[in-house]
N, C-alpha and C positions, 0 to 999 in steps of 0.2 A: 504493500500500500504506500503513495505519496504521503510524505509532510507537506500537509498546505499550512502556509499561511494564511489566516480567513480575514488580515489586517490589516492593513500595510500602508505608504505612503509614497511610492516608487518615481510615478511618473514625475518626468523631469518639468520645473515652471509652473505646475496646476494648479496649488498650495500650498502651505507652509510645510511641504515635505522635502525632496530631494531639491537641491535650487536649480540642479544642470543634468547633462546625461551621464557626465563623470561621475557627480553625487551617484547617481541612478543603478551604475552600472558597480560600483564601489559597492550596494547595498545589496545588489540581485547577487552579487559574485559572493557576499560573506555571507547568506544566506545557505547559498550552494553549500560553502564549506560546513554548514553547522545539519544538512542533512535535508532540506527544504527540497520537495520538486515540485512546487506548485504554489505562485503567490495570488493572493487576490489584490488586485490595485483598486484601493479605494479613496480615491482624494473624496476632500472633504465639498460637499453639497451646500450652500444655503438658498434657498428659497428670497429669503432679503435682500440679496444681495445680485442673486442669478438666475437668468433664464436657461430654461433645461437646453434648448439647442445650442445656445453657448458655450454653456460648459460643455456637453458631448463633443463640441468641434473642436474645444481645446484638448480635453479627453484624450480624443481620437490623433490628434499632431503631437502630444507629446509621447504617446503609445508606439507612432512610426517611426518617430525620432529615436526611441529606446529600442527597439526591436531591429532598427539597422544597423547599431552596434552591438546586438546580442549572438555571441558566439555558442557553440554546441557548448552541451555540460549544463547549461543553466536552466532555473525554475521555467515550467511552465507560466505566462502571467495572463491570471483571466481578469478583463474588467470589470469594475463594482464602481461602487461609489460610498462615501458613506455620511448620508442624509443627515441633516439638522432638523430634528422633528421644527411641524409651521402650525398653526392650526387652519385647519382646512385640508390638510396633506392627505385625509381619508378620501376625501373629491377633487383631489387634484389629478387631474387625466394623466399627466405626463411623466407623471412621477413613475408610473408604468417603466418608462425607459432607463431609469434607474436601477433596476434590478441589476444584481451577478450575472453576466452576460450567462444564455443558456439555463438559468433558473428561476423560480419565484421567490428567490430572496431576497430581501432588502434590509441591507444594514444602514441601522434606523440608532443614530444616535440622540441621545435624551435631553431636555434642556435642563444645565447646570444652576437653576433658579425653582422655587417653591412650587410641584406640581400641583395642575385641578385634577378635578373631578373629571374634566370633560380633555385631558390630556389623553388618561386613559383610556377614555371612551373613541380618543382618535384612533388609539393602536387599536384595541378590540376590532374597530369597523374596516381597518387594513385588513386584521385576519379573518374575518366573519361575511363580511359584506364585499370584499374585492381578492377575496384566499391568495393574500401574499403570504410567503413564509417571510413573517417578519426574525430581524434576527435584531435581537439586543446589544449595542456596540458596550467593549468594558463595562460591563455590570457591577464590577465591583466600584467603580465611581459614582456611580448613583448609590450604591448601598452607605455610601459614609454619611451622605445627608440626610439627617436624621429626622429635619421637618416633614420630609418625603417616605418616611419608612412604612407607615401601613400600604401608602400607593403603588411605593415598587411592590411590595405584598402582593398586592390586588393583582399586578402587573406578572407577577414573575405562577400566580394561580391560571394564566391563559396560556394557551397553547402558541407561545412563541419559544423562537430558539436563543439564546444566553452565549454569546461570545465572552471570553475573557482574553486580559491584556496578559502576555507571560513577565510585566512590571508587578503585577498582583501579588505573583507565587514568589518574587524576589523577596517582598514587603514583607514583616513579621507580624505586622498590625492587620493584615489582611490576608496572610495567609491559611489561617483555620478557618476560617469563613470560606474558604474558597474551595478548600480541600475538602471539606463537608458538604459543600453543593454538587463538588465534582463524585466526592464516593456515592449521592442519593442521585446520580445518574443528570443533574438538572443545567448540566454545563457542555454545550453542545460541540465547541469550536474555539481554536488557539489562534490567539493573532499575537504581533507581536507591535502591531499600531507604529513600526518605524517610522520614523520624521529625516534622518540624515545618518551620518557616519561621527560624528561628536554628538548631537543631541539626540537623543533618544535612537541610539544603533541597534541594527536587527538584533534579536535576543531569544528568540522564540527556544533555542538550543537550553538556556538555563531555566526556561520556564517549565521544559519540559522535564528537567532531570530532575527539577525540585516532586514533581508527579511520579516520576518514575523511582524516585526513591522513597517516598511516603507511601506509593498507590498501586507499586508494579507494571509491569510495558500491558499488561491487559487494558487497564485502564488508558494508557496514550493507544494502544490500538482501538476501541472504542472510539476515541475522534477522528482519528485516522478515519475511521470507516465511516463515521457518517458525513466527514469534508467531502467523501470520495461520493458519498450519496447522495450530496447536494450539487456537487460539481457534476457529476454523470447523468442522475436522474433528476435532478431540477430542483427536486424538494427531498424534504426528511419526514417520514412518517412518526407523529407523534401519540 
């Protein structure tokens, strides 16, 4: 089975991830070395800020620009995005084109401010009313804010899937929390949310060994298998 990455920040110029193709290709190449064949490029989405055919067409030119200095040996890289929840994003048509290329998932990051009632009511009607496999970005950053704690509750009781950052499993303050999500089966997919080669460099390798020495390789194969089932078959059966 591949190591995917389900997090990433690669393409070169898109956002505050890699700034050039050298950053780019720096970060796909020490991914390689840590065991990765499979990244998902998810620059960051706003709504506020951007219109979906924009961003796609920068998307899509910094993806060509990476991919015509990508030599054999290296990660597969499938396109994502990873959305700034907006309200309204339940009816927003185009959001559609956001998805993990080839799947129904959408990595759906959370707003870092006091949620509603009717926040959650956006994600439910993502996965209810328009069956996206919604995927939860770094969960465990919503879990620290504690004004928000019954709502992730409410949130993490629906049938979405739960990404974690391998920064989590580094962290001591968030590491039982995470391992206990991960052994009740409730943590779907590893990213490793890279930004560059100094700031926040690929890492998914130590997030993984932290798992693999508390949880056993059963447990990293488990995600393994269901990245491969969301990458392959489009969605994960929950």
């Amino acid at each position: 089975m591949n190591i995917v990455d389900m997090h990433c920040h690669i393409l070169p110029g898109v956002d505050d991830g890699a700034r050039d193709v050298e950053t780019a290709l720096a970060m796909v190449k020490a991914s390689a070395e840590q065991g990765v064949g499979c990244m998902v490029a998810t620059p960051h989405f706003y709504a506020t800020r951007d219109r979906v055919d924009s961003f796609l067409k920068r998307r899509s030119e910094a993806w060509v620009t990476l991919e015509s200095r990508m030599g054999a040996g290296l990660p597969r890289i499938v396109l994502g995005a990873e959305v700034a929840f907006f309200q309204g994003i339940s009816r927003a048509e185009k959001v559609e084109a956001l998805k993990i290329s080839g799947t129904e998932g959408l990595l759906l990051e959370m707003p870092f401010r006091p949620w509603t009632r009717d926040d959650v009511e956006e994600v439910s009607k993502l996965v209810a009313d328009r069956g996206f496999c919604v995927i939860l970005a770094h969960i465990e950053r919503y879990m620290e804010m504690r004004e928000n704690a019954d709502l992730v509750s409410q949130l993490l009781e629906m049938p979405v899937l739960i990404q974690i950052n391998a920064e989590g499993l580094l962290e001591w303050r968030q590491r039982g929390r995470l391992i206990k999500m991960i052994r009740s089966g409730r943590v779907h997919f590893l990213g490793s949310d890279c930004h560059g080669m100094r700031h926040r460099p690929p890492n998914l390798e130590e997030g993984r060994a932290v798992l693999r020495k508390k949880l056993g390789q059963a447990c990293l194969d488990r995600i393994d298998r269901l990245s491969e089932e969301l990458l392959f078959q489009g969605a994960v059966a929950l």
